[in-house]
C-alpha positions as CSV (number, residue, x, y, z in Angstrom):
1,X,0.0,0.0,0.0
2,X,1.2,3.9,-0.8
3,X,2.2,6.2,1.9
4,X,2.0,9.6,2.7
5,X,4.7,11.8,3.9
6,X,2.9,15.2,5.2
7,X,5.6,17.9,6.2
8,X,4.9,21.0,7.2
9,X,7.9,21.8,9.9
10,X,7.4,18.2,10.5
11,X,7.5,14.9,9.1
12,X,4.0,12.0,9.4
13,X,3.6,9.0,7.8
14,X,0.0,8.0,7.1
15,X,-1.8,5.7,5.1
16,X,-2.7,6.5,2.0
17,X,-6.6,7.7,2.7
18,X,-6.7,8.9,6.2
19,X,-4.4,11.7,6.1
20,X,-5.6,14.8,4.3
21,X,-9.1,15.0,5.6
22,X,-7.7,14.4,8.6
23,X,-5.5,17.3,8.4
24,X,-8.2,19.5,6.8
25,X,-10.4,19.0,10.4
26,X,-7.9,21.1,12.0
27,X,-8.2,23.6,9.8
28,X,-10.7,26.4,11.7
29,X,-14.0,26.5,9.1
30,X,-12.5,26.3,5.7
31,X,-14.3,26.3,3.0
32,X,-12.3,23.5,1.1
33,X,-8.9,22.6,0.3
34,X,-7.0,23.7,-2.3
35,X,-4.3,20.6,-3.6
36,X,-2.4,20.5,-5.8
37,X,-1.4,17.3,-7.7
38,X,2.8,17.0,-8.8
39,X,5.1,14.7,-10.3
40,X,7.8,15.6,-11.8
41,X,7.7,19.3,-13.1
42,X,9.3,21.7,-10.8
43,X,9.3,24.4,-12.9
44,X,5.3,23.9,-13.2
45,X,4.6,23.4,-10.1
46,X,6.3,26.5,-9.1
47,X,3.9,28.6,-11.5
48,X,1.2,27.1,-10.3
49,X,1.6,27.7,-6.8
50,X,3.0,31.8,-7.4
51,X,-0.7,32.3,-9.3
52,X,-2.6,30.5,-6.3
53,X,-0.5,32.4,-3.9
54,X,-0.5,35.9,-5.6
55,X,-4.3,35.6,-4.9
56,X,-4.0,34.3,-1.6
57,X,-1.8,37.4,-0.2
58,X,-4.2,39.8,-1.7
59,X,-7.5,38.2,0.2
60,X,-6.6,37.7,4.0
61,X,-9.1,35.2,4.7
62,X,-8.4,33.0,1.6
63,X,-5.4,31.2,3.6
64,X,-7.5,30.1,6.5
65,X,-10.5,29.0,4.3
66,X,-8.4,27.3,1.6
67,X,-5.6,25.6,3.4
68,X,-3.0,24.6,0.7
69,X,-2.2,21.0,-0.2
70,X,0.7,19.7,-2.6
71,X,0.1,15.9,-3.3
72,X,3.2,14.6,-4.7
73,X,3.1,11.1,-6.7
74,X,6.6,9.4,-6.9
75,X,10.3,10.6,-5.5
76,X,11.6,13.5,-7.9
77,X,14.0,15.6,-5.5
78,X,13.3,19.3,-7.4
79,X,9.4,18.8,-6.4
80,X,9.5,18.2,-3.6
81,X,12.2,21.2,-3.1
82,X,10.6,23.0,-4.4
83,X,7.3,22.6,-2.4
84,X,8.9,22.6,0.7
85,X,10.4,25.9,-0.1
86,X,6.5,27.5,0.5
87,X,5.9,27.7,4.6
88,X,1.7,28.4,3.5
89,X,1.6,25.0,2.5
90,X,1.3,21.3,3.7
91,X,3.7,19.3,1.5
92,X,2.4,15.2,1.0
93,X,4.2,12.6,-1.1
94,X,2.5,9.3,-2.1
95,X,5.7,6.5,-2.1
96,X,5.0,3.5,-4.1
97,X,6.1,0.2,-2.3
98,X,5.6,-1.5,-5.7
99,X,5.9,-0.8,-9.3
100,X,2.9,1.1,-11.0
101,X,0.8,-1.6,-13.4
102,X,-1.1,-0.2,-16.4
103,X,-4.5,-2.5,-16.0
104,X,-5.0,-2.1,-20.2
105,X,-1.0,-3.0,-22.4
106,X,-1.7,0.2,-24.5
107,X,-1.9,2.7,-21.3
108,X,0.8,5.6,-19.9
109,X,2.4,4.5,-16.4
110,X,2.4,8.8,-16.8
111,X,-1.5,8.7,-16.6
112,X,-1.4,6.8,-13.1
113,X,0.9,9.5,-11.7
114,X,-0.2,12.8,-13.0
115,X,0.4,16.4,-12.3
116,X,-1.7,19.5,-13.4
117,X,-0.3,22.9,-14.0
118,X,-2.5,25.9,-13.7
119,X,-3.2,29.2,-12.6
120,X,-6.1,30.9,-11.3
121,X,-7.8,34.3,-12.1
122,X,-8.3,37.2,-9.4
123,X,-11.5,35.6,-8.6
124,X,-11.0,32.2,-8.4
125,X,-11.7,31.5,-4.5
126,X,-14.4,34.2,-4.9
127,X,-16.4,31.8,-7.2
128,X,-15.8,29.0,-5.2
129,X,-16.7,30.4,-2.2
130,X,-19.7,31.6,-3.7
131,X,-20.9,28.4,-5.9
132,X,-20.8,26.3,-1.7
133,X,-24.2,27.1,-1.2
134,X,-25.0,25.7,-4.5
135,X,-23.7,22.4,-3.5
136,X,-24.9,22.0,-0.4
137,X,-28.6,23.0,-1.4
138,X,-28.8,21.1,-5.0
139,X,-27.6,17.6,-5.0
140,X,-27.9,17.4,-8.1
141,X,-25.4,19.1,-8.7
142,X,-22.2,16.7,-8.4
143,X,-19.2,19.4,-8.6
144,X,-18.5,23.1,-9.8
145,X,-15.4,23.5,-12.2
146,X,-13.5,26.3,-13.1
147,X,-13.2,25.4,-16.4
148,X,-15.0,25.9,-20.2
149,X,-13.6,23.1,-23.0
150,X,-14.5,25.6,-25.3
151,X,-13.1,29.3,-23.0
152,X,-11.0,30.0,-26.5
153,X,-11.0,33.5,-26.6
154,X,-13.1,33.7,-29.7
155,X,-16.0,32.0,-28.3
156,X,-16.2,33.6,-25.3
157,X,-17.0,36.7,-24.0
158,X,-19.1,37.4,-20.5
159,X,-17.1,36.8,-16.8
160,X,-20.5,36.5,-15.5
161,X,-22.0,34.1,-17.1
162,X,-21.7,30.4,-15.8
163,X,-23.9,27.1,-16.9
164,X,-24.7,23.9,-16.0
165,X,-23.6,20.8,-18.0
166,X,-24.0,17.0,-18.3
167,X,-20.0,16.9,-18.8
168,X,-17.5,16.8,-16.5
169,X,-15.1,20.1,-17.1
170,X,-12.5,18.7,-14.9
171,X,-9.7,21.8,-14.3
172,X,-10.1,23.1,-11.3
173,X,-12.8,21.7,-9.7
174,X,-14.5,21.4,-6.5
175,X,-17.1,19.0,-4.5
176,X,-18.7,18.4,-1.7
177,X,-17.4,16.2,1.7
178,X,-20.3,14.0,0.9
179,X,-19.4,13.5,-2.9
180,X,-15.7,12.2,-2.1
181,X,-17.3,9.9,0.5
182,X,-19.1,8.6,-2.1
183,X,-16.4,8.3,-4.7
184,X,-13.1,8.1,-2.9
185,X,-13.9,4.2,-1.8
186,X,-14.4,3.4,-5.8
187,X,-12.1,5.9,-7.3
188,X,-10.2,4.4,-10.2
189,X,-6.2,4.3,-10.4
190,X,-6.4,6.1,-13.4
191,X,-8.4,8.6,-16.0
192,X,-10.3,9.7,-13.7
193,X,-12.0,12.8,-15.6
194,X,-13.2,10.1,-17.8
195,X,-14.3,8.1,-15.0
196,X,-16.2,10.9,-13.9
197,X,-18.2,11.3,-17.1
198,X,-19.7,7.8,-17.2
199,X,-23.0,8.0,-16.2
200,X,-22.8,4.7,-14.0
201,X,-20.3,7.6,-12.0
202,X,-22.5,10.7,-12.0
203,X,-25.8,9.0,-11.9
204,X,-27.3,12.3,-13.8
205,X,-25.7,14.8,-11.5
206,X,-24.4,17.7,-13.4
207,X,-22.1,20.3,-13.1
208,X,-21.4,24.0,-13.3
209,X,-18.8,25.9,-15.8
210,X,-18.2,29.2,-16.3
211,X,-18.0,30.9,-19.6
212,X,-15.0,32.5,-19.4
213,X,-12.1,29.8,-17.8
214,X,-11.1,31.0,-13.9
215,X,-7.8,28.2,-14.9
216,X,-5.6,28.4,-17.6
217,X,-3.5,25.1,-18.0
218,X,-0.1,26.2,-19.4
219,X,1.5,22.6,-19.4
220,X,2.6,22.2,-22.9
221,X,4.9,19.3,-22.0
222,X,3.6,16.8,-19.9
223,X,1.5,13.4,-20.1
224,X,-0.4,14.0,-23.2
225,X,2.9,15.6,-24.9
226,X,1.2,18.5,-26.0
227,X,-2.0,17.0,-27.4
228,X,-4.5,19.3,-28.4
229,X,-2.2,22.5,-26.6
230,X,-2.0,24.8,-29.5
231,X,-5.5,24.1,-31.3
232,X,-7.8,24.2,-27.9
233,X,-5.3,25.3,-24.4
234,X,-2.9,28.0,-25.1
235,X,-5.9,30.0,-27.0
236,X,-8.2,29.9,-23.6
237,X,-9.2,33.2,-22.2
238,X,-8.2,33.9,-18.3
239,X,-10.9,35.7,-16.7
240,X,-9.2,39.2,-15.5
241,X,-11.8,40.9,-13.8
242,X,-13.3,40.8,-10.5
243,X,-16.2,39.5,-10.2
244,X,-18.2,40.4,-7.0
245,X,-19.4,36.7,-6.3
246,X,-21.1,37.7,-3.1
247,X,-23.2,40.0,-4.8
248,X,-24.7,38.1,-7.6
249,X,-27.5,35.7,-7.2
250,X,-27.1,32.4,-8.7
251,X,-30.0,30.9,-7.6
252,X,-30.8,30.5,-11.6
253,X,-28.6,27.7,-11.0
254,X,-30.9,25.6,-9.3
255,X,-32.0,22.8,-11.1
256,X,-36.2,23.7,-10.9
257,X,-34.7,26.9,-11.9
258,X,-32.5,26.2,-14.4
259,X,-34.4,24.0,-16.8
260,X,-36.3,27.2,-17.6
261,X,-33.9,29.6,-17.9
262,X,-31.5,27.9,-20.5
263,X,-34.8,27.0,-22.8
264,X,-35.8,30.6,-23.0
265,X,-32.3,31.3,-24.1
266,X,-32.5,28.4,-26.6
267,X,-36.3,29.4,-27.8
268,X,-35.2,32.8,-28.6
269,X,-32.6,32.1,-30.2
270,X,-33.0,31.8,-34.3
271,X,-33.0,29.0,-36.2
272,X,-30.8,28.5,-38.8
273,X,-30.4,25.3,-41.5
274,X,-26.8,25.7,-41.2
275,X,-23.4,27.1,-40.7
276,X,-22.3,28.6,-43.8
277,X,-24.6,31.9,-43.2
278,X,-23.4,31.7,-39.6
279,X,-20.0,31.2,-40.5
280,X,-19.9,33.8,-43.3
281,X,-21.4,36.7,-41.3
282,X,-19.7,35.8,-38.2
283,X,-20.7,39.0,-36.5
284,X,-24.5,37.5,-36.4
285,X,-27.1,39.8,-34.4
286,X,-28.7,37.3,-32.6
287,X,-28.4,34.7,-31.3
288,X,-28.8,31.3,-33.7
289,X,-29.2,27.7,-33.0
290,X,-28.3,24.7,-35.3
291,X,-30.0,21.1,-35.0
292,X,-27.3,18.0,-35.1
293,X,-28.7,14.5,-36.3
294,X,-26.6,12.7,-34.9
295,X,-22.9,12.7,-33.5
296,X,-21.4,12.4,-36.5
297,X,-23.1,15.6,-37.4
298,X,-22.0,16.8,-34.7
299,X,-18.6,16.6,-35.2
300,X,-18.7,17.7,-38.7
301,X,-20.5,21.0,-37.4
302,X,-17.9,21.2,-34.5
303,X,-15.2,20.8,-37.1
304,X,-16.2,24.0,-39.1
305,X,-16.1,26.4,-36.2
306,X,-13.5,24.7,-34.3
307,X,-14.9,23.9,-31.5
308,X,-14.5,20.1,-29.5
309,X,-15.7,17.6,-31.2
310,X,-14.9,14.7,-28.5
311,X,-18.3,13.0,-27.0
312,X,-17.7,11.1,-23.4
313,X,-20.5,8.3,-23.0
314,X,-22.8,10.1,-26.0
315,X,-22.2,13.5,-23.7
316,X,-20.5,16.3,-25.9
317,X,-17.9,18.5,-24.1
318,X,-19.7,21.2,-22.3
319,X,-23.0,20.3,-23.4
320,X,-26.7,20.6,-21.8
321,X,-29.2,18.7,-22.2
322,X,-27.2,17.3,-25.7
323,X,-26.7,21.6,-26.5
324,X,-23.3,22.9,-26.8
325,X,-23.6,26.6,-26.5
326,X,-20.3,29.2,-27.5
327,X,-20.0,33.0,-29.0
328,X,-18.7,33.2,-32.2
329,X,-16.8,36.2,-33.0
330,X,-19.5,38.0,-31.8
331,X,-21.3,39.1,-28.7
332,X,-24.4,36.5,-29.4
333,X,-24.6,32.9,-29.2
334,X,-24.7,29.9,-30.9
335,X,-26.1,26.7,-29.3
336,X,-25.8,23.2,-31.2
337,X,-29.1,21.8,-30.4
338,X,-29.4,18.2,-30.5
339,X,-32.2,15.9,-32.0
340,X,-33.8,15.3,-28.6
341,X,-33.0,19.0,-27.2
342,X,-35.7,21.0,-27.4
343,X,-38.0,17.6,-25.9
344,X,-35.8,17.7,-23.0
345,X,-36.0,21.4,-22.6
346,X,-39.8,21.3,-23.1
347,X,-39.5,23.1,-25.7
């Protein structure tokens, strides 16, 4: 079995599983924890934890509501330097006692230990902070990500807009206590954003995204060596303004609530047969909606405007109720409507 060594001007070994919430209960009333996963990227695990910590200093309560976590997997000597050169954070390493299996020949021993490199916008523990009482009052919500699949900067536009979605965003992401005692007992040793899609995982509970991305995931080199970087992560849009979470009601949210909301948006917006008129005007002045047959339609569709194409479990990336909604090149909308949409949206 793993083990965790937890340092933070000291040295315990725990077993893999009891530690962290453990610490986390002597933590007075924080909201979550922050943890960050590492391997074997100092450099990127140094950039992520400057952003996180630029935004800590400038909120004073962030450190005591967010305590800060960095979960190393495997023994590389700069990481774990260079987490233990930050006093404002607890420092764990999981230590393998035997060698890491693949359970399928064609896997990445890389995808079993896995490290993510981020940072955060100004408002990132705002949002969070503010999407708890979402969580705890809907259960059908199962997390609330940080993240849009398709935040490129030419399909986004508004910092305060944020949507449900049948797809797991994965990114930056939080949950509730009561989740991760559900999951942690079954979690799988690998792919776990994909684990997270199937529905036999998320038994219909959704999640929340924002428009514009609170993350942007700057790891060019790493365990998918640069797939997909230059076409879909480097072009993401950063949120740079501050939103006043506190302020804003996002009771819209709710899923009673919700269901309503999103089919006005889809009702009113205008039909079109297809996307060469949308494509050619770009600048449209209103906003449009396109019917997919079928996922191969889909794709094609997604191809032309460059969007994701991927589906996870017959789920398209950010999608709602099978519609994908983006801006393109323009402040209006265009939502991918699929053939059972508008049924589900009563519509």
């Amino acid at each position: 079995m793993d083990q965790i060594s937890i340092q933070k001007g000291r040295i315990v070994t725990l077993e893999e599983g009891n530690g962290l919430e453990k610490i986390i209960d002597k933590v007075q009333a924080p909201v979550a924890a922050v943890v960050v996963m590492a391997c074997n990227r100092a450099n990127y695990l140094e950039r992520a934890l400057k952003s996180i910590l630029k935004f800590s200093r400038h909120q004073s309560s962030v450190p005591s509501k967010y305590p800060l976590f960095v979960s190393q997997d495997a023994e590389d000597p700069d990481v774990k330097s260079k987490a233990l050169c930050y006093n404002q954070l607890t420092y764990m390493q999981h230590l393998d006692h035997e060698p890491v299996h693949t359970e399928r020949p064609e896997e990445m021993i890389v995808y079993y230990k896995i490290a993510h490199d981020m940072e955060i916008s100004p408002d990132f523990f705002d949002y969070f902070e503010a999407a708890v009482a979402l969580l705890e009052s809907d259960k059908s919500i199962m997390a609330v990500s940080s993240w849009n699949d398709n935040g490129q900067k030419q399909f986004v536009q508004d910092p305060y807009m944020l949507y449900r979605s049948d797809f797991f965003p994965g990114l930056g992401w939080m949950l509730a206590k009561s989740t991760w005692d559900e999951l942690s007992p079954k979690w799988t040793k690998a792919y776990w954003d994909d684990w997270l899609r199937l529905k036999e995982t998320h038994k219909g509970r959704q999640f929340i995204r924002p428009e514009v991305c609170r993350t942007y995931n700057f790891g060019e080199h790493g365990s998918s060596l640069g797939q997909y970087f230059k076409q879909y992560l480097e072009p993401i849009k950063l949120n740079g303004v501050q939103v006043d979470w506190k302020s804003m009601d996002l009771n819209y949210l709710m899923e009673d609530k919700y269901v309503k909301h999103f089919a006005d948006m889809v009702k009113n917006a205008r039909p079109v047969c297809g996307t060469d008129d949308v494509l050619k005007e770009c600048n449209i002045d209103c906003d449009v909606r396109i019917q997919y047959k079928d996922k191969t339609d889909f794709e094609h569709i997604a191809r032309q405007f460059g969007i994701f194409e991927e589906w996870e479990d017959g789920v398209p990336r950010t999608a709602y109720k099978g519609v994908v909604v983006f801006r393109y090149q323009s402040p209006k909308r265009v939502f991918l409507v699929g053939p059972e949409s508008l049924q589900h949206l009563g519509i």
